[in-house]
Residue frames relative to the residue before (quaternion, step in Angstrom):
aa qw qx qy qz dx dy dz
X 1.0000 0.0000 0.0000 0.0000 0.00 0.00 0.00
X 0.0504 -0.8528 0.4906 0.1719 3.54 -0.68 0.56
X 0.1671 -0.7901 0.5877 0.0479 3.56 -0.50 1.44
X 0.3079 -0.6147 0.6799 0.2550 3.03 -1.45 1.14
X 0.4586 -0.7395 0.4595 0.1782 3.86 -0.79 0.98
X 0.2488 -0.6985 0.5443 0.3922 3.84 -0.48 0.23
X 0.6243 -0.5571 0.4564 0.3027 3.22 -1.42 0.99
X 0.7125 -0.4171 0.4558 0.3326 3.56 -1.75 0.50
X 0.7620 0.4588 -0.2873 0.3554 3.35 0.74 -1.31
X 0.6442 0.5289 -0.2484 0.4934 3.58 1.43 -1.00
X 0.6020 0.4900 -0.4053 0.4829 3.38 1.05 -0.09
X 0.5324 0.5643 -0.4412 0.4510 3.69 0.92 -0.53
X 0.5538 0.6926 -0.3393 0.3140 3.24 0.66 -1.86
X 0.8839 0.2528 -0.1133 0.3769 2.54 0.16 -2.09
X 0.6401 0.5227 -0.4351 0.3573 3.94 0.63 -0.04
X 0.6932 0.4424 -0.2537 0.5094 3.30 1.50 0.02
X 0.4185 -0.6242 0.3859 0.5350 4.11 1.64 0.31
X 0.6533 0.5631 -0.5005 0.0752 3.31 0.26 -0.15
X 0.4672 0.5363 -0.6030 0.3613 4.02 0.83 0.96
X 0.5365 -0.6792 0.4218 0.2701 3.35 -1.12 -0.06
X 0.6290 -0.6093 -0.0124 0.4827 3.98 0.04 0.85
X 0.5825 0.5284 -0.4518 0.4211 3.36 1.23 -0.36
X 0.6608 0.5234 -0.3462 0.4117 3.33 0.76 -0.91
X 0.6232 0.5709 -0.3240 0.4253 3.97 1.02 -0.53
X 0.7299 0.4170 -0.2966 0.4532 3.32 1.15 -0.86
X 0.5855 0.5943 -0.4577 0.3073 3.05 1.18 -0.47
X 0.5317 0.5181 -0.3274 0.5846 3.94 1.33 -1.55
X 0.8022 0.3560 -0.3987 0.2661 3.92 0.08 -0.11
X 0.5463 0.5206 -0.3953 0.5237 3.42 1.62 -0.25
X 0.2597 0.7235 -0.4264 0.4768 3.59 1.65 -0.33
X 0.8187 0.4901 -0.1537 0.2566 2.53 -0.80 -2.45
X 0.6862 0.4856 -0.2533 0.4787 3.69 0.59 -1.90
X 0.8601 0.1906 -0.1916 0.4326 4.07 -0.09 -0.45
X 0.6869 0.4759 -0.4084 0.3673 3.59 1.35 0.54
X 0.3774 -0.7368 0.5016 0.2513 3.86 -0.09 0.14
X 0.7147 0.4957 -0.2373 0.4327 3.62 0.80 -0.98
X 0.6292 0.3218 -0.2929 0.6441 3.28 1.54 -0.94
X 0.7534 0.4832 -0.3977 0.2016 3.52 -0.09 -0.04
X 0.4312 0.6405 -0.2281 0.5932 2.80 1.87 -0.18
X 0.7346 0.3848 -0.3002 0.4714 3.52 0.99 -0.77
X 0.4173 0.7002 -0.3001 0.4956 3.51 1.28 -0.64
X 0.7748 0.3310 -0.1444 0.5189 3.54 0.04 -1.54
X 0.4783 0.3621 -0.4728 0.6454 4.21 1.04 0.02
X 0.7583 0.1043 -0.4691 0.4405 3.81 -0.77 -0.25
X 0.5392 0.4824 -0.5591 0.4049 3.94 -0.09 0.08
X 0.4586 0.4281 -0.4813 0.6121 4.10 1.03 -0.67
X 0.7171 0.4867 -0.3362 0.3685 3.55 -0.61 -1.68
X 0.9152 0.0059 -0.2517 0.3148 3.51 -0.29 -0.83
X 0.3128 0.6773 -0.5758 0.3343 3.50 1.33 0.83
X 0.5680 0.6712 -0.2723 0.3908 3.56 1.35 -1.55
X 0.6564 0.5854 -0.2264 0.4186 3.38 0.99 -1.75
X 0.7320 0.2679 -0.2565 0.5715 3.65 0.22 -1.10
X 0.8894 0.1691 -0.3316 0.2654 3.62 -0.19 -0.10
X 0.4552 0.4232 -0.5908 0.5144 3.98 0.74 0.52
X 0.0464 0.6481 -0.7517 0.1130 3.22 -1.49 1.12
X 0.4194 0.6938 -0.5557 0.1844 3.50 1.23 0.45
X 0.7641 0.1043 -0.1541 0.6177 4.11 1.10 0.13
X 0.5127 -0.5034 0.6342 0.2855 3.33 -1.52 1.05
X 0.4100 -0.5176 0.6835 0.3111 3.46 -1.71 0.74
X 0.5751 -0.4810 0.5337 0.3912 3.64 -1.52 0.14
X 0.6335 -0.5243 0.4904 0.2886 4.03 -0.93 0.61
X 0.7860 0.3593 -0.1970 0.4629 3.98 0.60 -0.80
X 0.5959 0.4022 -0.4337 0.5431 3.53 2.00 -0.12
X 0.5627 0.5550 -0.4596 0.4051 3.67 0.74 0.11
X 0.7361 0.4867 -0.2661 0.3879 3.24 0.80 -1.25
X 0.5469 0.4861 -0.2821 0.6205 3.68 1.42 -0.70
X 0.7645 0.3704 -0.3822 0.3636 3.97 0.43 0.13
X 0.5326 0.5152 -0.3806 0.5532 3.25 1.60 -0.61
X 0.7391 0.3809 -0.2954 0.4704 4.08 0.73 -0.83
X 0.5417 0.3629 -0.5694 0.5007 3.59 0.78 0.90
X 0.5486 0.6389 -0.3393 0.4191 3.46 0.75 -0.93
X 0.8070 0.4407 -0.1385 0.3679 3.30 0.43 -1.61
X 0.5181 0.6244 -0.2387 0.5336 3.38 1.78 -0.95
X 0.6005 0.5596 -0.3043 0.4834 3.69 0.32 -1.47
X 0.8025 -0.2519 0.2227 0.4929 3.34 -0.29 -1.33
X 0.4222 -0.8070 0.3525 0.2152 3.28 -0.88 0.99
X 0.2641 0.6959 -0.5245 0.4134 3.70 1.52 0.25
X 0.6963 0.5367 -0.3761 0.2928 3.66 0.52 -1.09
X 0.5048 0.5989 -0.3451 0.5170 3.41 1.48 -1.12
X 0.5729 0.5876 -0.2988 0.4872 4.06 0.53 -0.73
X 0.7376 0.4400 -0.1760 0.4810 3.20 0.46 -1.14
X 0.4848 0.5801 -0.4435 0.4813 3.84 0.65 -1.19
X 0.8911 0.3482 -0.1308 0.2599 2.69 -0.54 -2.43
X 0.6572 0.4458 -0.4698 0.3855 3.79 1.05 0.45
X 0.4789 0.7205 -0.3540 0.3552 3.20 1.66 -0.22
């Protein structure tokens, strides 16, 4: 079978709402008949469940600021995203 895979980034997007509905259904009709992406999907749902709720240490300021400036560097949608956060 050849699957065309959904990208890393569209999988963030989409585990955070941030595609729009055509684009969601598409990563979910995706999602339902691929294994590799769904598997990846269900790691950033672990990842950013972890993220928002361990608050048991502050990260250091300069490891945030170095993650938002790869983030932000890579692709600039991410900047977008931050600054609504």
């Amino acid at each position: 079978m050849n699957c065309q895979h959904v990208t890393y980034e569209t999988l963030i997007a989409y585990v955070t709402n941030d595609l729009d509905k055509h684009e969601a259904v598409a990563v979910m009709n995706h999602i339902a008949s691929c294994d590799q992406c769904s598997k990846a999907r269900q790691h950033l749902d672990t990842l950013r469940s972890l993220m928002c709720t361990d608050d048991s240490q502050e990260p250091p300021q300069r490891i945030l600021c170095q993650a938002f400036s790869i983030f932000t560097t890579e692709n600039p949608r991410f900047s977008e995203l931050a600054l609504r956060s």
